[in-house]
N, C-alpha and C positions, 0 to 999 in steps of 0.2 A: 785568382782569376774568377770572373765572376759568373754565374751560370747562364747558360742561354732560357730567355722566356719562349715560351709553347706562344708562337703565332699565334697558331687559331685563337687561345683564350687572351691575346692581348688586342682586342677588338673589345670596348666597352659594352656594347648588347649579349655580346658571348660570353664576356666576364659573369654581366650582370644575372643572364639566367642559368650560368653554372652556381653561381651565389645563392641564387632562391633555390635553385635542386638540392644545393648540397647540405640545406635546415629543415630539409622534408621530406616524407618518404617518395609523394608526386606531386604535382604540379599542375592543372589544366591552362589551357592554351590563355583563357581570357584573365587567369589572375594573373599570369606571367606577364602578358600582355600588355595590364593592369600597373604593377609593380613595376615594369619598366617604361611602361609609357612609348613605347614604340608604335609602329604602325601595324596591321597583322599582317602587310606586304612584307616586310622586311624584319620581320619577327619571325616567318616562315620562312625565311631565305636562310636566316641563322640556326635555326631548329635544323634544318635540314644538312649543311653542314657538319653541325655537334653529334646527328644522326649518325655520318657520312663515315664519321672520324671515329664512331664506337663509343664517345663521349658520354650519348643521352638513349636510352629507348622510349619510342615513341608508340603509343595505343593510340587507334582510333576505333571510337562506340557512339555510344547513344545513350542522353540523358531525355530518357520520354521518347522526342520524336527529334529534338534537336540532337545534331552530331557534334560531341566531342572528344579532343584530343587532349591526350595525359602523356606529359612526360616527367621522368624519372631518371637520376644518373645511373651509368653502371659503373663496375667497378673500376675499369679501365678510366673514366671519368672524373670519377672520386681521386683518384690517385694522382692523375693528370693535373686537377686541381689543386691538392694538395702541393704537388710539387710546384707548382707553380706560385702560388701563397708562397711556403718554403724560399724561393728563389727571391721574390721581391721582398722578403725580410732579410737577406743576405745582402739585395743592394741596401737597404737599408741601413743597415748595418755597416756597411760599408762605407757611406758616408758621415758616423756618428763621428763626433767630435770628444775624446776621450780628455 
């Protein structure tokens, strides 16, 4: 039987900025941004969810006078991800042709 995928990261923007967290130690808001090519509407919508779920912690400060925001997975995130990579190598797998 083959494993259930984690919703929230089966959502392409979710994917993508669990992807850029999990090659770094943080993140700010506008390379993510950047790297995804999203909108900051709805780049914020998914931050906030990945938040919600334990997935990502999120800093907000200040570079100078401008406000920025940094996120970074936790561990509960890492893991999440992980199994989830894991999971879609097993459909994979699943489907090889021996």
């Amino acid at each position: 039987m083959l494993p259930k995928l984690d919703p929230l990261l089966h959502s392409e923007l979710r994917l993508g900025v669990m992807s850029i967290l999990a090659g770094v130690e943080s993140a700010d808001f506008t390379f993510i941004k950047n790297q995804t090519g999203a909108t900051a509407g709805n780049l914020s919508v998914q931050i906030d969810k990945l938040t919600s779920a334990g997935y990502i912690n999120v800093e907000k400060g200040f570079k100078g006078k401008m406000p920025c925001t940094t996120c970074s997975l936790t561990s509960t995130g890492r893991e999440a991800f992980e199994n989830y990579i894991n999971s879609l190598k097993e459909y994979l797998n699943a489907g090889a042709i021996s």
